[in-house]
N, C-alpha and C positions, 0 to 999 in steps of 0.2 A: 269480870271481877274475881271468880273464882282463879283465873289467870295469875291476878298480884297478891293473893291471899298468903304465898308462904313466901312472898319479897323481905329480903331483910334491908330496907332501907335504911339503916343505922349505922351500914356498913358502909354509905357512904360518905354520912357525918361525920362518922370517927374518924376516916379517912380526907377528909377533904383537904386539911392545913398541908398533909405529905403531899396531894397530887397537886396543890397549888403551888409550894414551894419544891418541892423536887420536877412534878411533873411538865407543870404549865410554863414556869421560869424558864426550861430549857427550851419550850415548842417556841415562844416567844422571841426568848433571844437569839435564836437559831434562826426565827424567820425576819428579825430586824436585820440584823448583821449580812444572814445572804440577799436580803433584798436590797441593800445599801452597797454591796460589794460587787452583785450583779448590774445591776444598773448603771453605777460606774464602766464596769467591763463591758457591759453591753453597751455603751454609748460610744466608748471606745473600737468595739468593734464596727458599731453602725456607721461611727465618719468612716473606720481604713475601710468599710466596703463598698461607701459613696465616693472613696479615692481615685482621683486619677492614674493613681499609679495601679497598674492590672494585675500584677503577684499578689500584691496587698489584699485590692478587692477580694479574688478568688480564693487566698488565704481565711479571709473572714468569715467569704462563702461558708468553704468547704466546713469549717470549725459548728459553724451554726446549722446547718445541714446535719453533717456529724450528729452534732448532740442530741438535735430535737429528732432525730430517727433511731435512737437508743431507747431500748425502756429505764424510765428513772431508778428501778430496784438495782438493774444490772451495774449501772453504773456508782452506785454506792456501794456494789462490792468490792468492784474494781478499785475505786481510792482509797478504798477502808486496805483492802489489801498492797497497794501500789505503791500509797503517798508512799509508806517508812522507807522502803525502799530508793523512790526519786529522793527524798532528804538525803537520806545516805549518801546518792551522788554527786547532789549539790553540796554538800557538807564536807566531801571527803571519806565518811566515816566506814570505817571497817563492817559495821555490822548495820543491819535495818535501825532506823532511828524514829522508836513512838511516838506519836503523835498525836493520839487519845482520840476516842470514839467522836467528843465533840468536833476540835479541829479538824478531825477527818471528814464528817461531814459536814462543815460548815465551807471549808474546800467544794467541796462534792455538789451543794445546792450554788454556790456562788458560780461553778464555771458552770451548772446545766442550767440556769436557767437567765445566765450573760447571756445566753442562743435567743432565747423568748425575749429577752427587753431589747437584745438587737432589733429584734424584726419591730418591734414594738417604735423602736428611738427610730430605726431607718425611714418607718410611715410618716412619723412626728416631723424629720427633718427634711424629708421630698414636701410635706404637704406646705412647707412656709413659701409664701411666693417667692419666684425670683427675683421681681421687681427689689423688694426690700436685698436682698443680697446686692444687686446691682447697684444700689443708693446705698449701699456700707463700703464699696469699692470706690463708688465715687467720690467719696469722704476721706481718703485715705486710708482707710483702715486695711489692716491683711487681711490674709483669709484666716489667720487663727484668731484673731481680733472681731470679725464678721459669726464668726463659727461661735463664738465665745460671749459676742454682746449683743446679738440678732437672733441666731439661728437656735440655737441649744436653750435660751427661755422661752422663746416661745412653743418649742417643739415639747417640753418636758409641762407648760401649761398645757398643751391640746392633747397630749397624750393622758394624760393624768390619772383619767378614768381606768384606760385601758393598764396605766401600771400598775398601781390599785388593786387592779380584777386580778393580774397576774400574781400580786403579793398574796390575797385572797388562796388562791389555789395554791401556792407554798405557804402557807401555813398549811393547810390541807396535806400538802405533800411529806410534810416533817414528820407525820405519823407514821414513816416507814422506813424510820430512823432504828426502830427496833427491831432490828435484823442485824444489826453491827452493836447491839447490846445497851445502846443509849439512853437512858429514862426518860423519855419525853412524856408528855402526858399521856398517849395511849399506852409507853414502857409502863407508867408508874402503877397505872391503872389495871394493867392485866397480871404485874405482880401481885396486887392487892389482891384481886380475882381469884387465883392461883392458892396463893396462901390460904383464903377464909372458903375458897368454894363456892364464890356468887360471881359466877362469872357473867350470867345476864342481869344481874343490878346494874355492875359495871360499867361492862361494855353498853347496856341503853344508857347510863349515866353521861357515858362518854362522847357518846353519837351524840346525844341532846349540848351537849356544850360546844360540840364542835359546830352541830346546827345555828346554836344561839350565834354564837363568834361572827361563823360565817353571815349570816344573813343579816344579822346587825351593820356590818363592813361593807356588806353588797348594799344594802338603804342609803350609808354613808358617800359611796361611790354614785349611787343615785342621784344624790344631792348635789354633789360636785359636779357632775353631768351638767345637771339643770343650770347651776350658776353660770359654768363655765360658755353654755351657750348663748347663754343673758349678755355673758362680755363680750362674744363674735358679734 
């Protein structure tokens, strides 16, 4: 007790409305966006590496390989400094072209972690029987038809859990957003810290929400689990 005796928890109330709305707004919508961007991309990636065509597959490979053997810091240096420059070339333009801390990392989490919901959609799409494929063929369907009204709901229901747990740890991840100057919630929060001087209110403030978030999500993911095995 002698420990929290000269805690100024007051600094966290005062502060609370800036770290929800500056802070938490941005971890949020950073981890909504690249988890809806990835997912796509990573689905994408998972059929061209289920592809018969063999450039493609190994392309995919290589990409997802790539990423998930980078540390995630390095690589939001890389497009924090990189993207303005690719615009540039895309664009034409004479000189690097900004593109702001967010976009930059909202870039950044959507292609590293396209790698992880690959692997994740590629389990989801081997594990649906062949039989059902072979009875979407037999029906007339194509294979983008088969791929589109067979194979991809059911693989994104069995995976579920597993994308979930991955969204899970990008929110997690978002906290190291503040190294390319971003205010997410742990930016907002170590300014606060900074300015007043209570830097251990904070940062345990900080820890215990992220705690709460997380394990709240991982319960949520639990439950899903259980229903979703009630339906097999």
């Amino acid at each position: 007790m002698i420990m929290f005796s000269d805690f100024d928890f007051g600094v966290i109330t005062r502060s609370l409305g800036y770290l929800l709305r500056e802070g938490m707004s941005v971890s949020l919508s950073l981890t909504a966006l690249a988890a809806i961007g990835g997912i796509v991309f990573g689905t994408m990636l998972a059929i061209a590496r289920l592809s018969s065509v063999k450039w493609l597959g190994k392309a995919a490979a290589t990409y997802a390989n790539v990423m998930r053997s980078l540390p995630l810091m390095l690589v939001i240096f890389w497009f924090y400094f990189l993207v303005p420059y690719i615009m540039a070339w895309a664009t034409g333009a004479n000189r690097p072209v900004p593109v702001g801390s967010f976009a930059s990392a909202l870039i950044t989490f959507t292609l590293f972690e396209a790698a992880y919901f690959s692997e994740i959609m590629r389990a989801g799409i081997q594990g649906v029987p062949r039989g059902q494929l072979a009875a979407g063929h037999a029906l007339g369907l194509s294979p983008w038809q088969v791929m589109g009204s067979i194979v991809l709901p059911q693989a994104f229901r069995n995976m579920l859990p597993v994308l979930l747990t991955q969204t899970i740890i990008l929110f997690q991840d978002t906290s190291l957003v503040y190294v390319v100057s971003l205010s997410d919630f742990l930016g907002a929060a170590s300014k606060i810290a900074q300015r007043d001087g209570r830097l251990v209110e904070m940062y345990a403030f900080v820890a215990i929400v992220y705690f709460a978030i997380s394990f709240s999500a991982s319960s949520l993911v639990r439950r899903v689990h259980s229903k979703i095995q009630i339906i097999r």
